[in-house]
Z-matrix of the N, CA and C atoms (Angstrom, degrees):
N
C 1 1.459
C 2 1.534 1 112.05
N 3 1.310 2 121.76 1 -17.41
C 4 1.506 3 120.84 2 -160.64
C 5 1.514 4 74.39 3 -98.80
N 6 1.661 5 148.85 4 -56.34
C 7 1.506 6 118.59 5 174.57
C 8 1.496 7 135.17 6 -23.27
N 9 1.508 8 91.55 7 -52.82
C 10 1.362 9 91.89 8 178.95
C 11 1.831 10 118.61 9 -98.18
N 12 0.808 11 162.15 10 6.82
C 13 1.359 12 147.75 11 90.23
C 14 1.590 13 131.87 12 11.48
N 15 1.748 14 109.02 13 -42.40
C 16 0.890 15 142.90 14 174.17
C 17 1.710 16 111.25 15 -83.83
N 18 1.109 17 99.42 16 -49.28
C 19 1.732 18 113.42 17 167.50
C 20 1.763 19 95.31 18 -54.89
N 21 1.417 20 113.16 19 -68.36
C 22 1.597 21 120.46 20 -163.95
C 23 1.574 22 109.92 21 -62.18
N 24 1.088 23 115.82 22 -16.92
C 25 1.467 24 116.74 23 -171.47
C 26 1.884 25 112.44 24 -82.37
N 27 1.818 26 91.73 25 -30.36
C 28 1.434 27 103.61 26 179.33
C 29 1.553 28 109.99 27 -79.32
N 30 1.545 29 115.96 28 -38.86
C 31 1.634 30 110.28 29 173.88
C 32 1.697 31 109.32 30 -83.04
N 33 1.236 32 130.80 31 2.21
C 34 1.083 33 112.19 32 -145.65
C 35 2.052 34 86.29 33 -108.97
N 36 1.367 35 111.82 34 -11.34
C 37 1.771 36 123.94 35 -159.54
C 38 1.115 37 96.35 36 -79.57
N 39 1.488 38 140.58 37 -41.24
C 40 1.347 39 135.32 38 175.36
C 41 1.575 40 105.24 39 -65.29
N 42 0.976 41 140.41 40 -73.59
C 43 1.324 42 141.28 41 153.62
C 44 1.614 43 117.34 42 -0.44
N 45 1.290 44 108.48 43 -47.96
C 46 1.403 45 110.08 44 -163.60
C 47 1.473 46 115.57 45 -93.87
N 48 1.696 47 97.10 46 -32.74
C 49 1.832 48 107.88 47 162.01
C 50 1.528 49 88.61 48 -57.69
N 51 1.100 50 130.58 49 -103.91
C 52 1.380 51 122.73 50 -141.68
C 53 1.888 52 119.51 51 -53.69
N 54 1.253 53 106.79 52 -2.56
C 55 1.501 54 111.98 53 157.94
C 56 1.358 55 117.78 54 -79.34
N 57 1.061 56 129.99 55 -28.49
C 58 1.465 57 145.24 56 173.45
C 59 1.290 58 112.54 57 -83.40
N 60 1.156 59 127.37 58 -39.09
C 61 1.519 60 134.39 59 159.66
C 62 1.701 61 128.03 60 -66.12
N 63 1.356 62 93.87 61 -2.14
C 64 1.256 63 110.22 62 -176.71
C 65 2.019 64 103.39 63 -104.56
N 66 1.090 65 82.59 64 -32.00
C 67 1.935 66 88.96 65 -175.96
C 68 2.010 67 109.75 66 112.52
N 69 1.439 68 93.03 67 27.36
C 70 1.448 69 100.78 68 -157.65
C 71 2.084 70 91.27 69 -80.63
N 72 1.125 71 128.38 70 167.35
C 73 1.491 72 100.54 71 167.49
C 74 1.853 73 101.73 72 -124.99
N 75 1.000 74 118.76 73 164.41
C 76 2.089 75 106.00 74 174.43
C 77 1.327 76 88.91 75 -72.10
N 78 1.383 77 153.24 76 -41.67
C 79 1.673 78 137.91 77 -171.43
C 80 1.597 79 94.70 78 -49.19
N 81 1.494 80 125.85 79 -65.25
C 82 1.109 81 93.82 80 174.93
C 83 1.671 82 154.95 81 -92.20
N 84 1.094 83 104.76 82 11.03
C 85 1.509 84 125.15 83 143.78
C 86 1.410 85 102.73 84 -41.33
N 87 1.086 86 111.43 85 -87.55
C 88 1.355 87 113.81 86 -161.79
C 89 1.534 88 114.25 87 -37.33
N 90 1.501 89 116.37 88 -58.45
C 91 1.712 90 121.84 89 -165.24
C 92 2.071 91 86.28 90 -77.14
N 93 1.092 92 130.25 91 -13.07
C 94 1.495 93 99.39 92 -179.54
C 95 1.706 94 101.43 93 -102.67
N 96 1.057 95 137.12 94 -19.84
C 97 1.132 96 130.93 95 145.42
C 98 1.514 97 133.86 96 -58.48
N 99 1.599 98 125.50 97 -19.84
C 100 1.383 99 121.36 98 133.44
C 101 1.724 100 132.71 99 -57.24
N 102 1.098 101 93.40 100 -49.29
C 103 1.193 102 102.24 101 165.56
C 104 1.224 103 126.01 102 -37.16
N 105 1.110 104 121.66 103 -60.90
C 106 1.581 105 128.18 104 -170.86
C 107 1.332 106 111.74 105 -94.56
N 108 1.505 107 113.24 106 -6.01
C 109 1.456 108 108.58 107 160.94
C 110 1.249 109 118.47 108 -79.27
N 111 1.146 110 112.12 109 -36.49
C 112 1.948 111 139.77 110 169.21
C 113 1.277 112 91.50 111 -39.68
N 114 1.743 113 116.95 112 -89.59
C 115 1.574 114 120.44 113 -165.84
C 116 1.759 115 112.18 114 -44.85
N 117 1.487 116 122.88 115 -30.47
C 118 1.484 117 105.64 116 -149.03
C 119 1.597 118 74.95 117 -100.88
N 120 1.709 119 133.03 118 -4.80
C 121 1.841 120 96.84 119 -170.06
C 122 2.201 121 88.63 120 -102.10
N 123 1.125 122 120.17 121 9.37
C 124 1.028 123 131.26 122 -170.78
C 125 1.815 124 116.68 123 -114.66
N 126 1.296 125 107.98 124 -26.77
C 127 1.632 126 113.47 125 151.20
C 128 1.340 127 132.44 126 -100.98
N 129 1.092 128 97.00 127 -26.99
C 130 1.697 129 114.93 128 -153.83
C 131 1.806 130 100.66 129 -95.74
N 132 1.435 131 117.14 130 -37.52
C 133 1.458 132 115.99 131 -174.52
C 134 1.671 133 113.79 132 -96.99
N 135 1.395 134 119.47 133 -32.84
C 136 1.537 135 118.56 134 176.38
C 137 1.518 136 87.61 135 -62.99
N 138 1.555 137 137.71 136 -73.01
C 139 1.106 138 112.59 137 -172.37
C 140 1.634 139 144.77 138 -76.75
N 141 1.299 140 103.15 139 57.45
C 142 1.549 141 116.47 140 -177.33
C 143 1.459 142 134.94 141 79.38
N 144 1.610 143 105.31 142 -25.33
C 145 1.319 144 104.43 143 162.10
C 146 1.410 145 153.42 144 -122.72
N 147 1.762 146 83.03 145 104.79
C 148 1.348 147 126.78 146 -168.39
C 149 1.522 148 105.91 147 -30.62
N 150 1.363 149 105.10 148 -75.04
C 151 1.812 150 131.28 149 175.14
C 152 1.734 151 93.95 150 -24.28
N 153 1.197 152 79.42 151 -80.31
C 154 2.116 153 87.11 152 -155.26
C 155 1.968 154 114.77 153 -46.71
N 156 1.771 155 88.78 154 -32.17
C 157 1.788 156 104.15 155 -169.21
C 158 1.516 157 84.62 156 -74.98
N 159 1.346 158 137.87 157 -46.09
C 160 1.714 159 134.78 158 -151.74
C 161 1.875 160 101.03 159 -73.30
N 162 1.788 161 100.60 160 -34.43
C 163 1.698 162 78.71 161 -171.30
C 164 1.603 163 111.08 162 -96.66
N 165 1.416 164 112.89 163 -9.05
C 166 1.721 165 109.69 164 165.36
C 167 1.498 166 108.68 165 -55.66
N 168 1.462 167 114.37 166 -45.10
C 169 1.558 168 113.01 167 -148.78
C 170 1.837 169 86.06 168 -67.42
N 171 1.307 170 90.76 169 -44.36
C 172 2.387 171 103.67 170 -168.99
C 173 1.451 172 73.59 171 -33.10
N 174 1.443 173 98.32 172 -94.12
C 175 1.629 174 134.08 173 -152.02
C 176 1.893 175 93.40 174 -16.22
N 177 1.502 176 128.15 175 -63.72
C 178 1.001 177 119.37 176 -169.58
C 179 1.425 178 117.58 177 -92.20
N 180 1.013 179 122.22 178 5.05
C 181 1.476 180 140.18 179 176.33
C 182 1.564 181 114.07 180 -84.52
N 183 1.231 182 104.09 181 -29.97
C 184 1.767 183 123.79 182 175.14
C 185 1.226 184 108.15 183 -91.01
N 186 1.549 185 115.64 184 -24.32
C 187 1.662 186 104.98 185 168.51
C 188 1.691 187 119.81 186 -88.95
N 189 1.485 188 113.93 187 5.67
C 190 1.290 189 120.84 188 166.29
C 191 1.503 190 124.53 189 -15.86
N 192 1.660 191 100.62 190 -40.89
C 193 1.512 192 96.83 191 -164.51
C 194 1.403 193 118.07 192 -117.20
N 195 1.208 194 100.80 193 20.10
C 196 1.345 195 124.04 194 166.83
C 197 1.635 196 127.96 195 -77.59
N 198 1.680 197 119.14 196 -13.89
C 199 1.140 198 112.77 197 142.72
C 200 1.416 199 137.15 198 -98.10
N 201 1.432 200 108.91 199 25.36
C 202 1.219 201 141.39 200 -176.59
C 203 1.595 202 109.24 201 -83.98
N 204 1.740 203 87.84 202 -67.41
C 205 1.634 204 91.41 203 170.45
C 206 1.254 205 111.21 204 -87.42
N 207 0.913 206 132.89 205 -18.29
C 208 1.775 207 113.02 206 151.88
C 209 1.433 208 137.40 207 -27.65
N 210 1.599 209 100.00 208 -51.91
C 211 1.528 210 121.83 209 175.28
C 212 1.300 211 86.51 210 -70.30
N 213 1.001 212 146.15 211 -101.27
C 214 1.662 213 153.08 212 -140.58
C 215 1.655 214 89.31 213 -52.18
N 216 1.058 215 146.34 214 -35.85
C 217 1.354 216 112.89 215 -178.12
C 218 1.051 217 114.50 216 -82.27
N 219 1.590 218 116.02 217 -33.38
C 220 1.840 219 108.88 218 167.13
C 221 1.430 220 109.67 219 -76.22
N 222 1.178 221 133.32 220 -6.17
C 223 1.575 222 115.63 221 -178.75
C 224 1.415 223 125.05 222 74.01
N 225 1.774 224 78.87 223 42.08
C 226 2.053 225 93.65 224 -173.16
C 227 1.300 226 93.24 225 -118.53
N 228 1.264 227 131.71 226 -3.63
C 229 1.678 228 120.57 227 178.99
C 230 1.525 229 98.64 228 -44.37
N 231 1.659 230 119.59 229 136.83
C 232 1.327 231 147.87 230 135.85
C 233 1.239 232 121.25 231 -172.08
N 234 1.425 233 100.22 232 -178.81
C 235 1.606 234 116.92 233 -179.11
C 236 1.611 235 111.74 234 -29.02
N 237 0.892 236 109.38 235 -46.41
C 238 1.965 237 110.58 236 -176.05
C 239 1.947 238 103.01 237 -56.60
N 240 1.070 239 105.63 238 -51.62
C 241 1.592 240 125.58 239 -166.51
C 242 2.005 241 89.92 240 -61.43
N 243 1.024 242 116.80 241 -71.30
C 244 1.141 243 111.83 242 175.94
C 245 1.657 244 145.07 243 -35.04
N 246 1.993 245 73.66 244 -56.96
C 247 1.899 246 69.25 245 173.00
C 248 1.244 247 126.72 246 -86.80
N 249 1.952 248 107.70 247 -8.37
C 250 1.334 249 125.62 248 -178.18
C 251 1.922 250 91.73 249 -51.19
N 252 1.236 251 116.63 250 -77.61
C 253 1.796 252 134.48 251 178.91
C 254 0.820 253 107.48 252 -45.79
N 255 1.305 254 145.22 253 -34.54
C 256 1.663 255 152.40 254 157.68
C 257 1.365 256 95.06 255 -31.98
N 258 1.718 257 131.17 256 -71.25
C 259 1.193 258 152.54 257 -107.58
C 260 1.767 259 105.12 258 -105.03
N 261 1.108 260 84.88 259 -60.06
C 262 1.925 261 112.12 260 162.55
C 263 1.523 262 103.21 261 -44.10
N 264 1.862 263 101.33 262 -61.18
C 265 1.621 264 98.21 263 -157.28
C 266 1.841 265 104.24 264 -48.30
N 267 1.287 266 116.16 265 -16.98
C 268 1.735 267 112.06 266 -163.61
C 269 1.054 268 100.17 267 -91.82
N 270 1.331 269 126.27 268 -13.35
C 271 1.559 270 120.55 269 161.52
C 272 1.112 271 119.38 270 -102.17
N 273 0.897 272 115.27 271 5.95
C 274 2.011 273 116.70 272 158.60
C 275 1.522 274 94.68 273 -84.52
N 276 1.030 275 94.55 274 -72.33
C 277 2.042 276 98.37 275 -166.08
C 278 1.888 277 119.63 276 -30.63
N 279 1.417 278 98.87 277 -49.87
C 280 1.080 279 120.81 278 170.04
C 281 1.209 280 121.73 279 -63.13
N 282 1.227 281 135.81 280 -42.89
C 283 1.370 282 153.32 281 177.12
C 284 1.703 283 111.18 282 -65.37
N 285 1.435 284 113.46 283 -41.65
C 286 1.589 285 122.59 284 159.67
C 287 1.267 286 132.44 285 -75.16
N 288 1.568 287 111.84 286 -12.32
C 289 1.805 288 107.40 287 174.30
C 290 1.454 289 84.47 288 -120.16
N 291 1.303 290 127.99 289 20.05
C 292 2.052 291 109.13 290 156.01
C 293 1.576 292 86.03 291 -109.26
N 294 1.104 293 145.72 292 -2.65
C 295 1.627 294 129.11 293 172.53
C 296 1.481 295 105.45 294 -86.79
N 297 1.435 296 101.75 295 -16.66
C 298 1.717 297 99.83 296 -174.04
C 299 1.890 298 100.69 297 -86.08
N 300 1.677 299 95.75 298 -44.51
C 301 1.736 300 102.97 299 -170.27
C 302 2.107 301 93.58 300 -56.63
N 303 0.912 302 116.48 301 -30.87
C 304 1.586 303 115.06 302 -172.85
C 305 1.356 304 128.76 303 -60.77
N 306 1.859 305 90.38 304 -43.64
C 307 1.569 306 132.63 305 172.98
C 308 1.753 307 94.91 306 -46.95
N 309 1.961 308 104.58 307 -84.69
C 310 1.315 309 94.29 308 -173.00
C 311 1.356 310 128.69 309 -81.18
N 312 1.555 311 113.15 310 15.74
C 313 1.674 312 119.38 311 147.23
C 314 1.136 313 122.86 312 -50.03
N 315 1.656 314 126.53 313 -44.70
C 316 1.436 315 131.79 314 177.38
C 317 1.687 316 119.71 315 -79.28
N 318 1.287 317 104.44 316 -11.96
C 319 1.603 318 102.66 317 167.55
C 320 1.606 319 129.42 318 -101.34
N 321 1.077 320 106.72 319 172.65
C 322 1.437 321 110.99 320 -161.62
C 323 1.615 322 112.79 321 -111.32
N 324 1.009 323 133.22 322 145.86
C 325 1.149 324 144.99 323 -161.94
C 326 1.494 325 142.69 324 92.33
N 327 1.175 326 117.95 325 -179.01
C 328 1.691 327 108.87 326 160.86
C 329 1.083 328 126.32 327 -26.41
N 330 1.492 329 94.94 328 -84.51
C 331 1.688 330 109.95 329 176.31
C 332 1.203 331 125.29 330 -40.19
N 333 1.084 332 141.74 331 -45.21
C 334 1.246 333 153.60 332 128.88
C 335 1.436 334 127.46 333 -6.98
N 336 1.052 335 111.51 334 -43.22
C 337 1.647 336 132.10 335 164.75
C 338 1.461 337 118.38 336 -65.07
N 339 1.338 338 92.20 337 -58.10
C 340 1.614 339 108.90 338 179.31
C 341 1.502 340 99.14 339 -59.34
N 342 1.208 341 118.23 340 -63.86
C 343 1.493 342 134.28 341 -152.96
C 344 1.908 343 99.86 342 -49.94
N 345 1.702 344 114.87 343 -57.31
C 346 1.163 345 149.82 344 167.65
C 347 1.899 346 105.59 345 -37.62
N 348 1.348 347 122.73 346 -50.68
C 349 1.395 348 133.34 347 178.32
C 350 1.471 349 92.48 348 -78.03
N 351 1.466 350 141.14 349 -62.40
C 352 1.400 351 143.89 350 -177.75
C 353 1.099 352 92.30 351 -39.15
N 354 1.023 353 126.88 352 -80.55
C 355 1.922 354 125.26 353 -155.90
C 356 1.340 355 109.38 354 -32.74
N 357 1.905 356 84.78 355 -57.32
C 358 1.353 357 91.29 356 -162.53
C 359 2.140 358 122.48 357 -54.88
N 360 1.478 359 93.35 358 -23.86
C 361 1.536 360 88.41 359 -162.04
C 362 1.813 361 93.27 360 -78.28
N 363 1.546 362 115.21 361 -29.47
C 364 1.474 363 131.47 362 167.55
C 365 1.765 364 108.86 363 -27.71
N 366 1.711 365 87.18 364 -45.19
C 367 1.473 366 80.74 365 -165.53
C 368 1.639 367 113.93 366 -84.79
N 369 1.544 368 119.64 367 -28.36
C 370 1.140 369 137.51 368 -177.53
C 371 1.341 370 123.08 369 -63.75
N 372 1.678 371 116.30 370 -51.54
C 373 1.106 372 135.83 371 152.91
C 374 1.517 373 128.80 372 -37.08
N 375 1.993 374 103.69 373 -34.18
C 376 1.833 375 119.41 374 -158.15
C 377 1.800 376 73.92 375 -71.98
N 378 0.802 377 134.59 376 -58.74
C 379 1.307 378 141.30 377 -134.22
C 380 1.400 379 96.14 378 -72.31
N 381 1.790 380 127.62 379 -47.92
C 382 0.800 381 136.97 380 -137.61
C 383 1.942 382 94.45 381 -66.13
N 384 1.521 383 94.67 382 -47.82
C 385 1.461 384 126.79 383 -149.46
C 386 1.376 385 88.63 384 -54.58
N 387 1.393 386 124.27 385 -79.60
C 388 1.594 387 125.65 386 -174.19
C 389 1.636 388 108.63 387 -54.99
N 390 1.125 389 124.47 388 -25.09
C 391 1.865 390 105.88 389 -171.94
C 392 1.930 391 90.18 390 -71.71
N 393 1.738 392 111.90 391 -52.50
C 394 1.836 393 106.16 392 -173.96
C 395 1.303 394 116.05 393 -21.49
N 396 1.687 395 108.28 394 -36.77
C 397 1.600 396 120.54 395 -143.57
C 398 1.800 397 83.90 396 -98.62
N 399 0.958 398 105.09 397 -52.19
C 400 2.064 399 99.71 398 -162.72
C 401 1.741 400 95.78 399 -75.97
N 402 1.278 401 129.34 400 -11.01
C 403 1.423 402 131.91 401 -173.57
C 404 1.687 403 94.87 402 -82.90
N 405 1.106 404 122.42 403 -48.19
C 406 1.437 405 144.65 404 -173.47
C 407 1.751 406 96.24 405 -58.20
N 408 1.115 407 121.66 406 -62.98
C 409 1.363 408 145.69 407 -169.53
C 410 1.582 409 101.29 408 -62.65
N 411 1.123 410 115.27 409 -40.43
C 412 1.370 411 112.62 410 -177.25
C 413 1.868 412 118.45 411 -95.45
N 414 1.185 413 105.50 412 -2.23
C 415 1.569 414 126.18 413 168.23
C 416 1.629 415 104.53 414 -97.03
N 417 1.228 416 106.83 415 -4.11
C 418 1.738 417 105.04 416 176.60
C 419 1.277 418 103.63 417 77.40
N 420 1.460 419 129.93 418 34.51
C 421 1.391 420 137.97 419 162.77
C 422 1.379 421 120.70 420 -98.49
N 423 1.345 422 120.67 421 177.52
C 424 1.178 423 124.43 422 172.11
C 425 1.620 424 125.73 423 -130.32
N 426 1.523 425 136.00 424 87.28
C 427 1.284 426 133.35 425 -176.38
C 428 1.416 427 122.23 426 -117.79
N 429 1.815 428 114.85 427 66.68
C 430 0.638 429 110.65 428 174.37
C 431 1.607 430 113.51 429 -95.98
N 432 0.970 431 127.43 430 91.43
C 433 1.641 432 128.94 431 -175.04
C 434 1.672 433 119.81 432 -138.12
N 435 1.105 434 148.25 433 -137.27
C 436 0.987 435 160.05 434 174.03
C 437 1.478 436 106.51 435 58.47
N 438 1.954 437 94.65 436 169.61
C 439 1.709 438 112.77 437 -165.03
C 440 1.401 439 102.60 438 -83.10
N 441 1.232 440 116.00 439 -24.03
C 442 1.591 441 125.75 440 -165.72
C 443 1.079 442 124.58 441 -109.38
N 444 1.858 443 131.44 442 42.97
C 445 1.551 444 136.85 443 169.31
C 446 1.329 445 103.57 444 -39.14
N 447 1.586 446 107.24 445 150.18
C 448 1.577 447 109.28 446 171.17
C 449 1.499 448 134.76 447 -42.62
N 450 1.436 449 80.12 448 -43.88
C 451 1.867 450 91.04 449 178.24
C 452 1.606 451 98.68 450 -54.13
N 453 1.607 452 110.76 451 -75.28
C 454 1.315 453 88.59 452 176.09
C 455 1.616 454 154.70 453 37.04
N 456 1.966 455 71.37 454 -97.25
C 457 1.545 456 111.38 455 -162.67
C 458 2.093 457 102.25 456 -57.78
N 459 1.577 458 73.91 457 -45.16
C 460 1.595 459 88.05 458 -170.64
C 461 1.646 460 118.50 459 -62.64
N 462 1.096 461 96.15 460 -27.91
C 463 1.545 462 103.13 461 -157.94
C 464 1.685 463 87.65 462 -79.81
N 465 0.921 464 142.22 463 -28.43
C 466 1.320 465 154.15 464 -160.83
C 467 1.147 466 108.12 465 -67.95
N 468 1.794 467 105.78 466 -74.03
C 469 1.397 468 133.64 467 -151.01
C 470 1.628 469 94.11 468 -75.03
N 471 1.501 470 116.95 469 -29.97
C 472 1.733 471 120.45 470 -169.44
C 473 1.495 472 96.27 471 -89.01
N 474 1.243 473 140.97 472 -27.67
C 475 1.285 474 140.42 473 149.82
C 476 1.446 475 114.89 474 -47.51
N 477 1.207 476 136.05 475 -68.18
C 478 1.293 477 129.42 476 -172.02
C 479 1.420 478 101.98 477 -62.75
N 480 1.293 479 121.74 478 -35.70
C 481 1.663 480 123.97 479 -168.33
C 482 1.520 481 106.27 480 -67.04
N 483 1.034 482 120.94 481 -47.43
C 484 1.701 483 145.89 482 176.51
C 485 1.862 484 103.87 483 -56.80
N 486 1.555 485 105.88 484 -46.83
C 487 1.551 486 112.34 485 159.57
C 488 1.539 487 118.41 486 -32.83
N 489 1.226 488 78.64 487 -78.90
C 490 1.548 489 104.78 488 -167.65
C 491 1.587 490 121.50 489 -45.62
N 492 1.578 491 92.30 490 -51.92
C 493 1.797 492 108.75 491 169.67
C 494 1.543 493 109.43 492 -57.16
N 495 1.314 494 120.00 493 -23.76
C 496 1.494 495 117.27 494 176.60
C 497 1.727 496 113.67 495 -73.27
N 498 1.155 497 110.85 496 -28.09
C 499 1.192 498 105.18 497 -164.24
C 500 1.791 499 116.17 498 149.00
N 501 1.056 500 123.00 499 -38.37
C 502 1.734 501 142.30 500 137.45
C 503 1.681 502 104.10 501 13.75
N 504 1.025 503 115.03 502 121.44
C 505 1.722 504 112.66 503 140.79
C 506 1.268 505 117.23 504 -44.94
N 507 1.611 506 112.82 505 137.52
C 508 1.613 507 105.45 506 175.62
C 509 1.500 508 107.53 507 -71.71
N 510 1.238 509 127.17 508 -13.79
C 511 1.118 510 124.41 509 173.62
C 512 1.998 511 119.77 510 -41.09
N 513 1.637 512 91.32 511 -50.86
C 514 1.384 513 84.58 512 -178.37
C 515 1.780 514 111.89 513 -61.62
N 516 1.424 515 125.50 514 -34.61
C 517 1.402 516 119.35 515 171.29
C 518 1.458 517 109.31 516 -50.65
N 519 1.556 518 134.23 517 -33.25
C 520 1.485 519 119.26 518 -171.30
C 521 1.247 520 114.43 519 -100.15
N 522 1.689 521 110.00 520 -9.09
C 523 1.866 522 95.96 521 175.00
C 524 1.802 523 89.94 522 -79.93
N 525 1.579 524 130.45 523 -32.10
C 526 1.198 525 126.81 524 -168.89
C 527 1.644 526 118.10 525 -40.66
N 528 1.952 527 98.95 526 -56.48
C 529 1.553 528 120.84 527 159.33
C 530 1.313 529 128.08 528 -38.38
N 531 1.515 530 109.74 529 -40.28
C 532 1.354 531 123.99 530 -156.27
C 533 1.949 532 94.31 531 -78.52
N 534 1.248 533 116.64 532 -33.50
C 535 1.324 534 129.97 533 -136.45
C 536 1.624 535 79.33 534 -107.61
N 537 1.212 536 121.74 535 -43.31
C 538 1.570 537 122.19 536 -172.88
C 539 1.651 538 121.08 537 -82.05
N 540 1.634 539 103.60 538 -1.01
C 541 1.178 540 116.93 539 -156.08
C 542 1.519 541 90.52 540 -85.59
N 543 2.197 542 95.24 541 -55.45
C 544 1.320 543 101.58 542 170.28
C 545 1.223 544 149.54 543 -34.20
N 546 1.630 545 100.71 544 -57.58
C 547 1.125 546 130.36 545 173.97
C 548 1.709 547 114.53 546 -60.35
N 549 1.526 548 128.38 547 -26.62
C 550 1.309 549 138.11 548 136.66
C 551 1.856 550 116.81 549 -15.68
N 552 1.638 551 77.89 550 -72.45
C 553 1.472 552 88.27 551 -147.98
C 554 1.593 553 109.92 552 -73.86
N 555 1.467 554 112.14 553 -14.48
C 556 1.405 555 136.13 554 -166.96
C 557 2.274 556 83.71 555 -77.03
N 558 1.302 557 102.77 556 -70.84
C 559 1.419 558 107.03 557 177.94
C 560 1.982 559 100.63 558 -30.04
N 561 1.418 560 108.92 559 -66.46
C 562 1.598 561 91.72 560 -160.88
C 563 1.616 562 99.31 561 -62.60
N 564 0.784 563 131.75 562 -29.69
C 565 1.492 564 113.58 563 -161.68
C 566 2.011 565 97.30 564 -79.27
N 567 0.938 566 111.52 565 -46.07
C 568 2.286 567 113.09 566 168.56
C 569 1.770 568 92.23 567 -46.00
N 570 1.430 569 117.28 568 -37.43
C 571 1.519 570 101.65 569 -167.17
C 572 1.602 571 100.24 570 -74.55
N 573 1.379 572 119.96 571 -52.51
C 574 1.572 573 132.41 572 -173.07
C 575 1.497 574 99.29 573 -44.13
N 576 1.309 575 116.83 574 -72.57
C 577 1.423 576 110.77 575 179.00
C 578 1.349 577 133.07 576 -30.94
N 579 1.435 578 98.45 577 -62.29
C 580 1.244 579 109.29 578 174.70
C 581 1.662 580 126.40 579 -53.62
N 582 1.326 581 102.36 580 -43.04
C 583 1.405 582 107.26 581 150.87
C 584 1.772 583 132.76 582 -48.68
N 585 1.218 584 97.35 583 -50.55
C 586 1.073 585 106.33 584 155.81
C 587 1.486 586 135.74 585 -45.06
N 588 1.695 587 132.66 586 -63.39
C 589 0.942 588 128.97 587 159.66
C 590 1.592 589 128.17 588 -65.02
N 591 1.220 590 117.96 589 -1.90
C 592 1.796 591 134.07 590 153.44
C 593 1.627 592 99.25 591 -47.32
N 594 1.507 593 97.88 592 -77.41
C 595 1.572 594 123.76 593 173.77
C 596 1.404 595 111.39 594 -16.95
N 597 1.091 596 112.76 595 -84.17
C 598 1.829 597 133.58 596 -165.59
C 599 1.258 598 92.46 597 -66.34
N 600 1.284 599 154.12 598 -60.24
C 601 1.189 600 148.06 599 -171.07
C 602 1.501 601 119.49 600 -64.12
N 603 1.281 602 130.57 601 10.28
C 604 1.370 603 162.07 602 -136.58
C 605 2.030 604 89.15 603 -114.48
């Protein structure tokens, strides 16, 4: 993921001069690119379409770091810029595994069940992962570790979702959940520890 970031940072600078040259600011980048990730994983996926909801969320999910280099080309990077995108990112994340928990609310069966409990712990867990790390950070610790970074998470869950909308068994979306749920929960407990041995060594 840090390749491509690096990839996005190089296509994303032309883009961002002429957004800035326009009077555009990265504050609002950021809240209209939540935004519309918000509306399309919150209309677009409880009601069935997977396809159309999977490539808005990509499409603006890949421009993440585009108010990043915004700030750095005007020379506005700070604390505000950060936690502002910090802040958003938990309502994007969140906003895409309750369009999915909604999704397999309206269907019938097993899978559906399963799929519906997956999300849900997807979504409980997403949250969990980044507060360990900024809780850690604010005790003067350090937990940056785990299998399951956001990017990750995302790149995963919008892959299987993007599957599925093609034509896919939903199945492949709930072993995806099932596997990301883990891989969640495996992250907070590498963060706890690690926190932990910060702690004791104190």
């Amino acid at each position: 993921m840090d390749r491509l970031r690096g990839f996005a940072t190089r296509i994303f600078t032309p883009v961002a001069d002429r957004l800035l040259r326009w009077g555009v600011s990265p504050d609002a980048v950021t809240i209209t690119g939540t935004v519309i990730v918000v509306l399309a994983a919150l209309i677009l996926l409880p009601t069935g379409h997977l396809l159309a909801g999977g490539l808005v969320i990509t499409a603006f999910v890949l421009t993440d770091s585009l108010d990043g280099v915004m700030a750095r080309r005007a020379g506005r990077s700070g604390n505000w810029g950060a936690f502002l995108d910090s802040t958003l990112d938990r309502f994007a994340d969140a906003a895409i595994f309750t369009g999915l928990v909604l999704w397999f609310a309206g269907q019938d069966g097993a899978i559906a069940d399963w799929g519906l409990a997956l999300a849900l712990a997807c979504l409980v867990l997403g949250s969990i992962v980044p507060y360990a790390r900024a809780r850690a950070e604010g005790l003067g610790m350090t937990a940056k570790v785990g299998i399951a970074e956001r990017a990750d998470r995302l790149v995963a869950v919008l892959v299987a979702t993007l599957a599925v909308g093609a034509g896919l068994p939903p199945v492949v979306l709930v072993v995806v959940l099932g596997l990301l749920a883990v891989a969640s929960f495996i992250t907070v407990v590498q963060r706890m520890a690690t926190v932990r041995r910060q702690a004791v060594s104190e």
